[in-house]
Backbone as ProteinMPNN parsed JSONL, in Angstrom:
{"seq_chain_A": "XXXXXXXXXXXXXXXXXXXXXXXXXXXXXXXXXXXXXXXXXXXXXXXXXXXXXXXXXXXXXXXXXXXXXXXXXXXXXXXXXXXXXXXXXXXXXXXXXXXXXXXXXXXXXXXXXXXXXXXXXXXXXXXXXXXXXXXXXXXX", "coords_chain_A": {"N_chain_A": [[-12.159, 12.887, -2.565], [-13.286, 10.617, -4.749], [-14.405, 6.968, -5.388], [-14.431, 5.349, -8.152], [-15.367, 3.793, -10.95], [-12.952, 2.229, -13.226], [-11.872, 1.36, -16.837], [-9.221, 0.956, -17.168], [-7.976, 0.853, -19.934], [-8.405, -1.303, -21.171], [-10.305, -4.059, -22.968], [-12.386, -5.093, -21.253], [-15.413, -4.947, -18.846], [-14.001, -5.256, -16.757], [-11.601, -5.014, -14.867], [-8.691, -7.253, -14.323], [-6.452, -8.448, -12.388], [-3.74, -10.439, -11.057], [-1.359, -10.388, -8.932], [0.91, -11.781, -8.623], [1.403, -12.888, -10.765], [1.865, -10.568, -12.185], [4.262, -9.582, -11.214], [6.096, -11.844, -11.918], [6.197, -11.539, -14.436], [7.289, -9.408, -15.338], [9.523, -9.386, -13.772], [12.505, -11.364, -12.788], [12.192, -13.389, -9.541], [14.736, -13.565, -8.403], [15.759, -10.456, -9.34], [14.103, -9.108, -8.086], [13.843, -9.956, -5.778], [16.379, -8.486, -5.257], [15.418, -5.796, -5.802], [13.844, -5.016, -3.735], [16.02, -5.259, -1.488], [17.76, -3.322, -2.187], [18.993, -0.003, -1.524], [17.334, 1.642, -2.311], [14.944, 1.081, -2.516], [11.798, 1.1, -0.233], [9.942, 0.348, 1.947], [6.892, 1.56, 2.759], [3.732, 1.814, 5.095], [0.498, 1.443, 6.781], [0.907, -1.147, 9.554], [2.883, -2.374, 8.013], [5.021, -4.354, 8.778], [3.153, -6.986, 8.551], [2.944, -6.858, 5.564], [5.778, -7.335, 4.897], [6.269, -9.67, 5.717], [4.332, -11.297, 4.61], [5.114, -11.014, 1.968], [8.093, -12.123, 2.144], [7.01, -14.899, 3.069], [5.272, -16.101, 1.354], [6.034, -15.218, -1.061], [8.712, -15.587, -0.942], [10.309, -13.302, -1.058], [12.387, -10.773, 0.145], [12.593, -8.142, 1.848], [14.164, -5.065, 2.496], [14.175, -2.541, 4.024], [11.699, -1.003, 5.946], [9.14, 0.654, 7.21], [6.433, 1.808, 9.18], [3.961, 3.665, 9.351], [2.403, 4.575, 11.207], [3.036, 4.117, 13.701], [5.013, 5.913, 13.447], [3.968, 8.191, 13.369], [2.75, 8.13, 15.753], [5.224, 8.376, 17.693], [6.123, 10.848, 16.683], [3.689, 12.784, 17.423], [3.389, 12.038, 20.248], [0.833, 10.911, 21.898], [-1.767, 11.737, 20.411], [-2.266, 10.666, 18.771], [-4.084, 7.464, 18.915], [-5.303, 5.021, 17.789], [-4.431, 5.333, 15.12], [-6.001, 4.691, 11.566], [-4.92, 4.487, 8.387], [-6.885, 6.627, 6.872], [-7.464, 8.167, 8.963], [-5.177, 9.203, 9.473], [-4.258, 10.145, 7.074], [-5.895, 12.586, 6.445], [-5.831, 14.117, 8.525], [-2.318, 14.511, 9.125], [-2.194, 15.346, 6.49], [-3.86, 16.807, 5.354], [-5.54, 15.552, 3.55], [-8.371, 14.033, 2.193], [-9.714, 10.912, 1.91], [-11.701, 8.101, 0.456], [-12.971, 4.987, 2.213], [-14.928, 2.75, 1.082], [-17.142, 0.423, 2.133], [-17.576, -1.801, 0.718], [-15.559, -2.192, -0.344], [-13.387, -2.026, 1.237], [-13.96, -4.661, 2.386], [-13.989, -6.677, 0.377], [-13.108, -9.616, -0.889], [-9.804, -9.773, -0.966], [-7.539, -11.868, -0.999], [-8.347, -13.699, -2.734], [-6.641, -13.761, -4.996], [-7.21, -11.882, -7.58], [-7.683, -9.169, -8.435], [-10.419, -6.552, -8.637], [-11.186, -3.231, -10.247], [-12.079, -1.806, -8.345], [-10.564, -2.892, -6.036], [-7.512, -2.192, -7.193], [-8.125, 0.769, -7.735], [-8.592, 1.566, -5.126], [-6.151, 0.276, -3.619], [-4.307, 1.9, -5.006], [-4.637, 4.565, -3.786], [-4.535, 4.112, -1.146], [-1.774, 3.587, -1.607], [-0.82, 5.808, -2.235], [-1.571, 8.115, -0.046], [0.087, 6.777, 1.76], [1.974, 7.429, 0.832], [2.48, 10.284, 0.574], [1.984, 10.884, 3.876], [4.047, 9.324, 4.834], [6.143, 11.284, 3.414], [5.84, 13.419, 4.509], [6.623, 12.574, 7.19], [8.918, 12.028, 7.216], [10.592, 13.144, 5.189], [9.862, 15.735, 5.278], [9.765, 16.145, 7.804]], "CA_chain_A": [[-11.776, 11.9, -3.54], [-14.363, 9.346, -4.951], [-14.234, 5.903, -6.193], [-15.318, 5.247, -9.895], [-14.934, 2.46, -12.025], [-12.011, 2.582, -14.364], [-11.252, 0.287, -17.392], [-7.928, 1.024, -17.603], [-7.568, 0.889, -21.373], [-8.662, -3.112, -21.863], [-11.958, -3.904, -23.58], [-13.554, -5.961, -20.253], [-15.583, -4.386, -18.001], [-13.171, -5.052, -15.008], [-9.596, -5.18, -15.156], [-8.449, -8.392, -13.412], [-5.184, -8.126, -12.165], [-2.81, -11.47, -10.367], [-0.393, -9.451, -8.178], [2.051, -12.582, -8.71], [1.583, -12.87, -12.074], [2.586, -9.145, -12.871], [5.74, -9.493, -10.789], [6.899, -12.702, -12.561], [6.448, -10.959, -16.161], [8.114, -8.468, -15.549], [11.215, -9.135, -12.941], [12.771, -12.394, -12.541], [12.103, -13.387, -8.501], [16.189, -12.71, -8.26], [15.751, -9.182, -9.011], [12.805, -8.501, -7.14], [14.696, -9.62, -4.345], [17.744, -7.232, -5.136], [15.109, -4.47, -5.623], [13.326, -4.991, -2.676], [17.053, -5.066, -0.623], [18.373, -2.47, -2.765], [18.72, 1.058, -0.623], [16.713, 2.627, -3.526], [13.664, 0.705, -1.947], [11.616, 1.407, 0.852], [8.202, -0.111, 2.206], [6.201, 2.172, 3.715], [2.701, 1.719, 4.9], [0.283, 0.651, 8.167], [1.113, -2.45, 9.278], [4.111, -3.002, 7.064], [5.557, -5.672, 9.137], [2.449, -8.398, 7.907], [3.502, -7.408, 4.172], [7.055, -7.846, 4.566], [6.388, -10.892, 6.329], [4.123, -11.568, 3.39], [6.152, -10.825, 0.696], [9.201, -13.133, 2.725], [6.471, -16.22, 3.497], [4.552, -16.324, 0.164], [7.187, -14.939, -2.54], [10.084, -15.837, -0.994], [11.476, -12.556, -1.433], [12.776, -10.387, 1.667], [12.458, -6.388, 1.933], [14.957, -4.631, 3.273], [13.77, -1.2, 4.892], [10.775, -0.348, 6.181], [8.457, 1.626, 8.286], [5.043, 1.722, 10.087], [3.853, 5.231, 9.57], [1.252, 4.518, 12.501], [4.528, 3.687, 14.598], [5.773, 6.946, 13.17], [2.912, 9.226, 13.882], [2.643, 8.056, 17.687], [6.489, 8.896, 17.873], [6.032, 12.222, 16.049], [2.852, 13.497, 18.486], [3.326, 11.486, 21.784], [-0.743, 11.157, 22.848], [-2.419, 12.57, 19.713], [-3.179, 9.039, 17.951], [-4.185, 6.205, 19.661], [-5.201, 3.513, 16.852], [-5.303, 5.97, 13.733], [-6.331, 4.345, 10.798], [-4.649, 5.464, 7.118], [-7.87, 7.684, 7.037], [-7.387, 9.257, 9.533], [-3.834, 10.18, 9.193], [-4.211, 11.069, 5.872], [-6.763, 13.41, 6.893], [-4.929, 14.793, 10.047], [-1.552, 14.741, 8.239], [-1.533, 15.668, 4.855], [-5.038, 17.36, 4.684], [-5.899, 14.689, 2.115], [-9.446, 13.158, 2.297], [-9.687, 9.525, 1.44], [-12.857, 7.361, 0.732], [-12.784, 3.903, 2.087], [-15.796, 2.097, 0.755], [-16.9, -0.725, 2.881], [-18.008, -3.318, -0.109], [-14.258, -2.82, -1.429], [-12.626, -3.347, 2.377], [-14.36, -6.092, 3.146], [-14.153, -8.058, -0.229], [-11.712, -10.602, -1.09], [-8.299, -9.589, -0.936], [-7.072, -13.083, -1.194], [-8.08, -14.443, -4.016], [-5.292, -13.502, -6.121], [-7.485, -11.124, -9.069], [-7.863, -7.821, -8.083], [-11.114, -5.78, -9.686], [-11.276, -2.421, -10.71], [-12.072, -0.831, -7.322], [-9.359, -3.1, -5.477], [-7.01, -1.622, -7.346], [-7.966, 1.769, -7.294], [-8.454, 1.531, -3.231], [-4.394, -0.119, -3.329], [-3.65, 3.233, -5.279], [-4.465, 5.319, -3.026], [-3.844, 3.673, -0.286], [-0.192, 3.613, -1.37], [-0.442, 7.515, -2.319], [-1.912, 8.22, 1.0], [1.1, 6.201, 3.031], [3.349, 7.951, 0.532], [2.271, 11.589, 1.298], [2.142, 10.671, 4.939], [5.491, 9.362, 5.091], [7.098, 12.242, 3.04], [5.859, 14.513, 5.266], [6.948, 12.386, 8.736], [10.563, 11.163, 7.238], [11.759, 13.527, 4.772], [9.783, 17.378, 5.407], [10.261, 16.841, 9.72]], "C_chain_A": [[-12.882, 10.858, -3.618], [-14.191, 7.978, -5.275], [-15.514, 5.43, -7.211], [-14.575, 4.062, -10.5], [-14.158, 3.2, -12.91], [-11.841, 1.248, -15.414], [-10.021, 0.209, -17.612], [-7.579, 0.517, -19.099], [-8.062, -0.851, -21.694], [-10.272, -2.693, -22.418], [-12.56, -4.719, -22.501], [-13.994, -4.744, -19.568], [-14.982, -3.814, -16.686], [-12.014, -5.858, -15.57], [-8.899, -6.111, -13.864], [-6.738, -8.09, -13.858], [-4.573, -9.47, -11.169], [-1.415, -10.611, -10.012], [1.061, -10.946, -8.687], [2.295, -12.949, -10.141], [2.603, -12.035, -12.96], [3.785, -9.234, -12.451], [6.45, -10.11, -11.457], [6.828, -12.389, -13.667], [7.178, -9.866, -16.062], [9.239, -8.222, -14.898], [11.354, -10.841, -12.425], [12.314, -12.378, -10.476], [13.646, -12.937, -7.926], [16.305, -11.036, -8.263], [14.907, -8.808, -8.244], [13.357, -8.532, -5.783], [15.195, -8.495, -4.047], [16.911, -5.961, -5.082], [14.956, -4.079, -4.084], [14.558, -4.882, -1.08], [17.493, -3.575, -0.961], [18.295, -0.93, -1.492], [17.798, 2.13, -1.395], [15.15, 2.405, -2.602], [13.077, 0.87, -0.289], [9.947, 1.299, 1.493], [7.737, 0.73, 3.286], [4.624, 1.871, 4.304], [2.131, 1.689, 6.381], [0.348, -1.201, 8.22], [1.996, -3.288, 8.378], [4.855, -4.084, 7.303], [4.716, -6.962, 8.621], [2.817, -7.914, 6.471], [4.778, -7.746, 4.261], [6.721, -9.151, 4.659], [5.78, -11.822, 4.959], [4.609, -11.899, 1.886], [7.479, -11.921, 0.725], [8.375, -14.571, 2.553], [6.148, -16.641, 2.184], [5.159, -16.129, -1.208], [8.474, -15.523, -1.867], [11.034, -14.414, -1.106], [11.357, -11.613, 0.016], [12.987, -8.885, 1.274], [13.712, -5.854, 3.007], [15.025, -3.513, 4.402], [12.305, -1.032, 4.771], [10.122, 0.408, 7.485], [6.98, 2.047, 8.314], [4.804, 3.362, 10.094], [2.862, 5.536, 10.919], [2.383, 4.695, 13.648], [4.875, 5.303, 14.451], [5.23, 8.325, 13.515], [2.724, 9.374, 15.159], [3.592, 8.616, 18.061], [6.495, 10.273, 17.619], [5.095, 13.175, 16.907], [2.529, 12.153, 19.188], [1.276, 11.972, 21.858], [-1.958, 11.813, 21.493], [-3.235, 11.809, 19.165], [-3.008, 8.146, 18.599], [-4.094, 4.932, 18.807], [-5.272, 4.572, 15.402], [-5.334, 4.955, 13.121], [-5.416, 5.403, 9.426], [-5.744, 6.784, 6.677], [-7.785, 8.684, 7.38], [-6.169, 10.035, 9.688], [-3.655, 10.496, 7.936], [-4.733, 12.449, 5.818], [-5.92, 14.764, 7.894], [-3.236, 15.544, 9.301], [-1.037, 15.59, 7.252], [-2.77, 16.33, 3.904], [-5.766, 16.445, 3.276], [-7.156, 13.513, 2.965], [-9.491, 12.013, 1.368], [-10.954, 8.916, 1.825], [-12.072, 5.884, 1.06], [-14.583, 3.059, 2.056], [-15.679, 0.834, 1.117], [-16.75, -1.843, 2.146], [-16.541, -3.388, -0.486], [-13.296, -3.268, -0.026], [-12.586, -4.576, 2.649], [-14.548, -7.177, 1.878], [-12.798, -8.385, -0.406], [-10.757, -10.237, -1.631], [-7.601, -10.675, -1.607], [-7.079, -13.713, -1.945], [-7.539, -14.446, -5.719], [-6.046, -13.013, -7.461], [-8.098, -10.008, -8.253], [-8.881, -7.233, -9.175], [-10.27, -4.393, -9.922], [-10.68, -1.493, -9.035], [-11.182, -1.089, -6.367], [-8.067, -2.553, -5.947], [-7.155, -0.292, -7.26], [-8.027, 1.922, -5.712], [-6.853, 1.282, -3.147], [-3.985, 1.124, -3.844], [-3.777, 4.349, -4.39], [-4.245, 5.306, -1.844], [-1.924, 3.777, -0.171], [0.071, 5.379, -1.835], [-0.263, 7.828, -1.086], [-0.846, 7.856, 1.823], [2.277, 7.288, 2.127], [3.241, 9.353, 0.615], [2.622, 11.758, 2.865], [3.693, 10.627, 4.995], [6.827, 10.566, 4.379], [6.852, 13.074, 4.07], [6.355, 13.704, 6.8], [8.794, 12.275, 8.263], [11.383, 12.411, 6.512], [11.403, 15.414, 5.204], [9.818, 17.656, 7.293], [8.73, 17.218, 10.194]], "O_chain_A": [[-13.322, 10.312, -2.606], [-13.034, 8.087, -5.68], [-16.731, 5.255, -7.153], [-13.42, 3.642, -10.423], [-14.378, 4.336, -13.331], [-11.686, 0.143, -14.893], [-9.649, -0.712, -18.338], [-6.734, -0.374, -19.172], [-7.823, -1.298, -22.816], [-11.012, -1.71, -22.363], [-13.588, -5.212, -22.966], [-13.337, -3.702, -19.561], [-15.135, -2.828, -15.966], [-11.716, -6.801, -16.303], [-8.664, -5.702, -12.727], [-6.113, -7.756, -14.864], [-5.27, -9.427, -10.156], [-0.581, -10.286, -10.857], [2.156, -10.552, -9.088], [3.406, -13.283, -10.55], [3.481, -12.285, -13.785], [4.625, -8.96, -13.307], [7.474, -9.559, -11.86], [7.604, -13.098, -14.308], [7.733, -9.491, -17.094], [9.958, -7.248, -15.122], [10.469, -11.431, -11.806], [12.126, -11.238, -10.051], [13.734, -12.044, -7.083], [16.849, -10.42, -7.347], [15.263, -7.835, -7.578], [13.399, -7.65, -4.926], [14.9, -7.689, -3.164], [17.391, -5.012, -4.462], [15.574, -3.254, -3.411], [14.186, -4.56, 0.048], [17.566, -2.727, -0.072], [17.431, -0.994, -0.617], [17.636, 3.294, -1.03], [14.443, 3.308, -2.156], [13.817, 0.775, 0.691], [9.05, 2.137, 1.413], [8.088, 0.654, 4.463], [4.133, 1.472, 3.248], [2.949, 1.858, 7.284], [0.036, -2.093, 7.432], [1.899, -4.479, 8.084], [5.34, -4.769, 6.403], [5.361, -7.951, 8.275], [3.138, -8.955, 5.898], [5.016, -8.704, 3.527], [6.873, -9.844, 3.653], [6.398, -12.721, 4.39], [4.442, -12.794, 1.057], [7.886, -12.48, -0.293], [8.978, -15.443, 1.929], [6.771, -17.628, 1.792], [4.853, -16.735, -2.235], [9.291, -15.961, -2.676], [12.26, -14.445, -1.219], [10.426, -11.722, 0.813], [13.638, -8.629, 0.26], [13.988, -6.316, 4.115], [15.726, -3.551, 5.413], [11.736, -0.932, 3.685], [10.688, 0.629, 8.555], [6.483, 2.636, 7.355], [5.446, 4.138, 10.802], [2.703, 6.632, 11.457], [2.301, 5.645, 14.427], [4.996, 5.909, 15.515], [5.874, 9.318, 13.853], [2.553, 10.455, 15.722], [3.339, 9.524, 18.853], [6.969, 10.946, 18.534], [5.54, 14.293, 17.164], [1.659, 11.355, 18.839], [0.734, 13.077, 21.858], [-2.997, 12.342, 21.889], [-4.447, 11.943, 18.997], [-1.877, 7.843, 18.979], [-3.249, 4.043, 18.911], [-6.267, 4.472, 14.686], [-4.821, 3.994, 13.694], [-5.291, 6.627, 9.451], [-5.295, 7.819, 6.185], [-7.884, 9.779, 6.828], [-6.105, 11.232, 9.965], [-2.718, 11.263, 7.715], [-4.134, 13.36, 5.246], [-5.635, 15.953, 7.746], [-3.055, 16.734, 9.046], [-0.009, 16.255, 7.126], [-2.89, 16.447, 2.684], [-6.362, 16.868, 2.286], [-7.012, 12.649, 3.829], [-9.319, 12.159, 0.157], [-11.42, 8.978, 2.963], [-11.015, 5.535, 0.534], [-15.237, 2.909, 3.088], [-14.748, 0.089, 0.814], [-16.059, -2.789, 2.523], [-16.131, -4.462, -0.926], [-12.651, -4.313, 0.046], [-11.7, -5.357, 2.998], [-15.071, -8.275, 2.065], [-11.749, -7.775, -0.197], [-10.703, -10.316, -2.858], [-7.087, -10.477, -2.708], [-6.117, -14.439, -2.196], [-7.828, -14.841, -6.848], [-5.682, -13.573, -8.494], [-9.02, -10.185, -7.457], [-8.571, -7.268, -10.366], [-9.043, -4.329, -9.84], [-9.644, -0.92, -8.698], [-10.761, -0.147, -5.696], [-7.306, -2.38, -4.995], [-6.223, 0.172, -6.603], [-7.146, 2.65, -5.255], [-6.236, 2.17, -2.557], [-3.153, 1.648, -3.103], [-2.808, 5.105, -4.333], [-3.786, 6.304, -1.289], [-1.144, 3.942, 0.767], [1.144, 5.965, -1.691], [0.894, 7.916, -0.675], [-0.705, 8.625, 2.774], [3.239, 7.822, 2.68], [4.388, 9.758, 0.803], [3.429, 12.628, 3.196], [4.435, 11.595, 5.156], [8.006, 10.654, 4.721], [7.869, 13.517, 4.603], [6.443, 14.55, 7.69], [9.709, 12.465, 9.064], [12.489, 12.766, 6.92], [12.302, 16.234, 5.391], [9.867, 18.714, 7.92], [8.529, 17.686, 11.315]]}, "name": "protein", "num_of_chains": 1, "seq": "XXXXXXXXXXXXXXXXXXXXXXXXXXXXXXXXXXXXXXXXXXXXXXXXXXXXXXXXXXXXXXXXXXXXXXXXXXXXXXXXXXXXXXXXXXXXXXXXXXXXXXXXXXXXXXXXXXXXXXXXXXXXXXXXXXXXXXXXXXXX"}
């Protein structure tokens, strides 16, 4: 898998994105809650406990189920993974190779506009946890 610039259909070069923005146009903070409780919903990822916590400290809104697939992988083969990385359990896992390009790890997360390549990196990142976790939770 590579990473390529996408415009996603706008006329800019780079597709700026406000993660808090998009939520509040399109779901009151009340529902977002109820989704995010709802049993429909279900946060998967590494390190899922700093987004909930995230999502609780900074939105205000509170998640109801989740799960640490790192947590879930150690449990699943006792001694096999020590610190994986999403990488490497994607890899290991779910036969699925994943680039992580250092310039897009290591730039700014934080300042609430997401480029091009931050978003595509969050997409597959959340494919990647969601392959993983189908195969630890629902195929055994």
């Amino acid at each position: 898998m590579r990473f390529v610039k996408r415009n996603c259909s706008t006329n800019s070069p780079t597709t700026k994105v406000r993660p808090e923005t998009v939520i509040s146009k399109i779901v009151s903070r009340s529902l977002a809650s109820s989704i995010l409780k709802s049993s429909f919903f279900f946060e998967l990822g590494l390190k899922v406990g700093d987004d909930v916590a995230k999502l609780r400290n900074e939105y205000g809104l509170n998640s109801g189920r989740h799960a640490d697939i790192h947590q879930l992988a150690k449990m699943r083969w006792p001694g096999r993974f020590s610190h994986p990385g999403l990488k490497d359990l994607a890899r290991e896992v779910v036969g699925l190779y994943i680039a992580k390009p250092i310039y897009v790890t290591l730039s700014n997360w934080e300042n609430g506009v997401l480029d091009d390549y931050q978003i595509e990196y969050a997409c597959i990142n959340f494919y990647a946890s969601y392959k993983i976790g189908q195969k630890l939770l629902v195929e055994g």
